[in-house]
Structures are given as structure tokens and as C-alpha cells.
N, C-alpha and C positions, 0 to 999 in steps of 0.2 A: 504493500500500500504506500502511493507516492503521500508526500509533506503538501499538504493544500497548498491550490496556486495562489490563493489569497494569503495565506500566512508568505508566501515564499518573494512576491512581488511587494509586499508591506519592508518586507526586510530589505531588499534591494533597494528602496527607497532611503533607507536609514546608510545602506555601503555608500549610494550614489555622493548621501547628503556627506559624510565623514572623506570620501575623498577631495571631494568640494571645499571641507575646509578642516584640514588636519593642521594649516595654519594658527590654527585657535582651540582653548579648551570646548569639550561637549558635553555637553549638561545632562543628566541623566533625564530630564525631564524634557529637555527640546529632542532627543533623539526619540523617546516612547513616544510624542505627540507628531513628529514625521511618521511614526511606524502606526498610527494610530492604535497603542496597547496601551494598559494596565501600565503605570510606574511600578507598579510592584513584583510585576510579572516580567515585566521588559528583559531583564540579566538572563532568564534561564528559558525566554524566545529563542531571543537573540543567538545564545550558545546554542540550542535543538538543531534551528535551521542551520547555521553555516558551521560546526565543529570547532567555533573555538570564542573564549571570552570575549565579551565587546572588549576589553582593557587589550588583551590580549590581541587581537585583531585590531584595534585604532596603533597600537603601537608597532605593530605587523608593518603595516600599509607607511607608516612614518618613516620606519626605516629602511622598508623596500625604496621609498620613493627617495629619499637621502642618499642612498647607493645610486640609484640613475644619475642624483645630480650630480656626485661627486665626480663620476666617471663623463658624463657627456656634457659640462659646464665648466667653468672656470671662476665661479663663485666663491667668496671667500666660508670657511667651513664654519663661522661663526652664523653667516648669513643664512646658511642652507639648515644649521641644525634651527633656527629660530622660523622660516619658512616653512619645517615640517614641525614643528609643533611642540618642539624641543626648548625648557623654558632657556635652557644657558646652552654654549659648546661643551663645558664640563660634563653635564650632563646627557648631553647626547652622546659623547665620547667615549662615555659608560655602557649606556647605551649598547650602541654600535659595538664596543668589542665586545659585552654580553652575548649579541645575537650572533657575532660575525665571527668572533676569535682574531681579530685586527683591528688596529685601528682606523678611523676616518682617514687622517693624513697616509697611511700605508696604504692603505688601499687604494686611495687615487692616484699613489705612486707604481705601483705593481697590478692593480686591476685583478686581484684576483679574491674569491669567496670562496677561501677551502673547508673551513670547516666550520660553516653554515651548522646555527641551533636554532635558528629562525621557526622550522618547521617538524621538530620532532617532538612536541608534546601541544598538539595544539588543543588538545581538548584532554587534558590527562583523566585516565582509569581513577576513580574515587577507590581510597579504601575499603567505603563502606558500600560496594555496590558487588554484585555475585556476577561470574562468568555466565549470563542465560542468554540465549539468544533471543529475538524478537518474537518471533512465535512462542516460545518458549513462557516471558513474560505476558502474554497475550494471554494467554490461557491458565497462567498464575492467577492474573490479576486482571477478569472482566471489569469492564468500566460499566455504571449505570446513573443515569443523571436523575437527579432527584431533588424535590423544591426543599428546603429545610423552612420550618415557620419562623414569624418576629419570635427573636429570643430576648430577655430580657439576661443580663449577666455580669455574672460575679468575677475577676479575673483579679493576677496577681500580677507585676511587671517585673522580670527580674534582668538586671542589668550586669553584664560579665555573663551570659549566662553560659558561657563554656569551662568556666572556673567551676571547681569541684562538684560538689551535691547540689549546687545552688539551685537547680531546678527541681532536682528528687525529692529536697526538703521544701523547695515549695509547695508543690502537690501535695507531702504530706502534712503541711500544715493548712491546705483547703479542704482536705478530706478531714482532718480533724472539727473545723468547722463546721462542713458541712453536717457531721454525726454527733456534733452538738445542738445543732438546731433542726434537726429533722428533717432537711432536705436533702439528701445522702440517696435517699431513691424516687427521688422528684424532679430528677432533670439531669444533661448530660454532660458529662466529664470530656474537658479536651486542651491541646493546649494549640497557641499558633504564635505565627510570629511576624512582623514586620519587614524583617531582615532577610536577603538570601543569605547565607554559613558561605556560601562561596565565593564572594564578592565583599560582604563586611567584615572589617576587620575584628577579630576575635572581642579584642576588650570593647571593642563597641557593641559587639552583637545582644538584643534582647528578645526575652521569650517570654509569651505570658502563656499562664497557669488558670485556664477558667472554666467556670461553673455555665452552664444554658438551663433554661425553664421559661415553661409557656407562663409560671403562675409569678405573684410580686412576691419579692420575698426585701427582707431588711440587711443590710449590711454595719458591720464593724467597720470603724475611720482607718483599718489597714487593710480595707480590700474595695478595692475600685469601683464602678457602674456602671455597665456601657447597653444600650440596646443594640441588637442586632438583626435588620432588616429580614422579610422573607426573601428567600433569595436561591437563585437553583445553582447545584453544584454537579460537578461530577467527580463520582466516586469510585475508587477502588478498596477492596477487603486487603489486608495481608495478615497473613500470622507468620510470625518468625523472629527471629534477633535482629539487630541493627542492620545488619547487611540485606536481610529482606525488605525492611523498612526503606533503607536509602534506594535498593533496586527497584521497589515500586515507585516509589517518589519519580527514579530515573524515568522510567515508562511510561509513568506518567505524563509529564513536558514533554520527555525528548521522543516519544513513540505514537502514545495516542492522540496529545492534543494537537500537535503540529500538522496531524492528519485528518482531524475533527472536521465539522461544521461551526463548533464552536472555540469560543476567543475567550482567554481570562475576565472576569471581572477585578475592578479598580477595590480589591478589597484582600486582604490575608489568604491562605490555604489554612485548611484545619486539618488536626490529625486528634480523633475522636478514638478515646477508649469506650472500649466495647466489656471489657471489666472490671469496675471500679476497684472491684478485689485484689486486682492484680495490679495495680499501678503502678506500685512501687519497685516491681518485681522488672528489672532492666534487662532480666536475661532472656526472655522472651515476650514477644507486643502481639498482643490482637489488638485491631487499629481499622479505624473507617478512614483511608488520607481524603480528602475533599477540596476542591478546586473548584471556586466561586464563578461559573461561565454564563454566558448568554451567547446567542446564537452573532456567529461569522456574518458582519457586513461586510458587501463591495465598497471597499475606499480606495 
């Protein structure tokens, strides 16, 4: 199954617009509104369709195009690193022997690219993802779209949240809550996040810890309120350990939805426990993952 012509033409929009001007920083918000996506979803489009990070790929294309000039130009190399997008030469200098294994000035002297790393991890294997093939997770992990109703909800924000327990003890102190007050089996356990893990930086990453229920319930000054829209998702089941977890995640963006009908919504993914019993228990997840979409427009 090909990657929809509309996800694939949205994104050539976004290459055309970064070659256009790799002269200047790009806003993560002006290139999602070229690609007309989700800000939130924009990172791991982006990577589905073309195999490698937008960071990754805008700094690609910078230093491919710095190598033309330095070889078919007579520009000073100061000139050429700040034309391609490069704030200093120091930095592009880095740069360039990074990618290249030479420097800028050698290489316009000798013309040669021997041992190019430009293109050997352009989309690197995750840790946490399993050897399956396509089909493979296809039949792992059906997708089925499904409306969830206005939630009314309790959440926790936890910031650092790749530092130790910092998540696990938060769950365990919403479950505590919750089995203080009775709501423990009156709505749904799940957490999401803001942030992709692949793109923020670790100590900035956060993750919230929340509670859903159709009914009103009262909150403690240490735990948040937010409502949350009826809104249709699509979903996949997994059970497994982290590495099934991240593999269906993978399939998810980079398998089914790039081939979908439908396009993310401008709002979080969820990953819904399906046993509250088991929450805390990290060595194995039954998990709803959920992906806030509406149906693919012609743009």
C-alpha cells in the first residue's frame, strides 16, 4: 500500500519551501502551516514520508548545497556557510567535517567527498522498536477509528519526565487519589504528551498522567482540569513490553497513517490503559495508542 498522494504532495511543499530558503531559520510552525498538519504531529509526518528528520534533512540539503558552492563558485567560505543557513563559518566548519570527514577549505582544494556520513543513518532503527515487517505489524496491530466522548479531566504535568520514576510515581500517586475518592472505576486511565521523545530535548520533555470521565468530579490544588472535546481517533490495541509499545507507535505514523484517508488532529496522541491494575507494572502494557484524526482534505 502506497503513502497517500495527499500526505506525499503536502510534504513536497514543505522540501520545495526549505530549499527556497535554507538561507534562514524555519519555524516549526511556518513549515506545519505550508504542509497544512497538526504542529504537533508535523516531526513524525514529516520523518514517515521522506526517511529522515526534518532537522536532519534541512541540515542535509544545507550542506549538500555548501558542497556545490564551494566546488562551482569562488565565494568567500564565510559567505557561502551564512547563504546556506549556517549561523557562523565556525560552525558550518563543524558542520561540514561532521558530514564530510574534511574540511570546507580542503575540499574546494582537492574536490573530493571520500568518506561521506551525510547518508548513512538517515532515519536511525529506534531501540525500542522490534524487527517486524509491514505486514507483519498490520496484523499485530488493526487500526479502528473511533469517536471518544467530551471528557472532563484530571491530569498531572510532569517535567524531566525521562528522569527516573518520575512518571511511574506519578501514576501512582493519581491512582492513589483516585481510590480515595471513588473514582478509581468511573473513568479512564491514560497518559499523553505534548512533546515528540525524538525531537525534544530530554530535560525539556513532558508527560502528563490523566484521569477521563463523562461524570464532574472535584479536584485537589495538585492536580490540574482540563476538558477534552468529543473527538474521533484512530486506534490501535498492543500488548507487550516497551519494544511493542514503540513498534506500534512506529506503524502507526510511519505505516498506517501516511496511507490513511485520514490526517492528525491539532491535539496530543493518547496511550490508554486498559488495566488500571496493572499500571505500574512496566514490564508488560496492554494499551489503546490513539491518534486524534479527521478525514484527509485536498490542499
Amino acid at each position: 500500500m502506497q503513502i497517500n498522494q495527499e500526505y506525499s504532495k503536502r510534504i513536497d511543499r514543505v522540501i520545495d519551501y526549505l530549499r527556497d530558503n535554507l538561507d534562514r531559520p524555519s519555524k516549526l510552525a511556518d513549515l506545519a502551516k505550508v504542509a497544512c498538519f497538526s504542529e504537533f504531529h508535523f516531526h513524525r509526518i514529516f520523518g514517515s514520508v521522506t526517511g529522515e528528520t526534518l532537522n536532519g534533512f534541512t541540515n542535509r540539503l544545507r550542506l549538500e548545497k555548501s558542497a556545490r558552492m564551494l566546488s562551482k563558485t569562488n565565494n568567500k567560505v564565510t559567505d557561502i556557510a551564512l547563504e546556506c543557513g549556517f549561523s557562523s563559518s565556525a560552525t558550518f566548519a563543524r558542520s561540514f567535517k561532521n558530514a564530510f570527514d574534511t574540511t570546507p577549505t580542503q575540499y574546494r582544494k582537492t574536490g573530493k567527498l571520500e568518506n561521506s556520513k551525510i547518508c548513512k543513518e538517515l532515519f536511525p532503527c529506534d531501540e525500542y522498536h522490534l524487527p517486524m515487517s509491514e505486514d507483519e505489524k498490520r496484523d499485530a496491530f488493526p487500526v479502528r477509528i473511533e469517536t471518544f466522548p467530551e471528557w472532563k479531566v484530571a491530569y498531572l504535568r510532569i517535567s524531566r519526565a525521562f528522569e527516573g520514576n518520575r512518571v511511574l510515581n506519578a501514576f501512582e500517586k493519581m491512582i492513589g487519589w483516585l481510590r480515595e475518592n471513588g473514582l478509581y472505576d468511573r473513568g479512564t486511565l491514560f497518559g499523553m504528551s505534548m512533546d515528540d521523545p525524538k525531537v525534544t530535548p530530554k530535560h525539556l520533555y513532558t508527560y502528563e498522567v490523566c484521569f477521563a470521565s463523562e461524570v464532574a468530579f472535584e479536584t485537589p490544588v495538585w492536580i490540574s482540569r482540563t476538558v477534552m472535546p468529543e473527538r474521533a481517533y484512530c486506534v490501535a490495541r498492543v500488548h507487550g513490553d516497551m519494544r511493542m509499545v514503540g513498534t506500534a507507535w512506529d506503524y502507526l505514523f510511519r505505516g498506517w497513517l501516511i496511507r490513511s484517508e485520514y490526517e492528525p488532529e491539532h491535539a496530543p496522541a493518547l496511550e490508554i490503559l486498559l488495566d488500571k491494575d496493572k499500571a505500574l507494572d512496566w514490564s508488560h502494557f496492554d494499551l489503546d495508542l490513539a491518534i486524534p484524526v479527521k478525514k484527509l482534505k485536498r490542499k
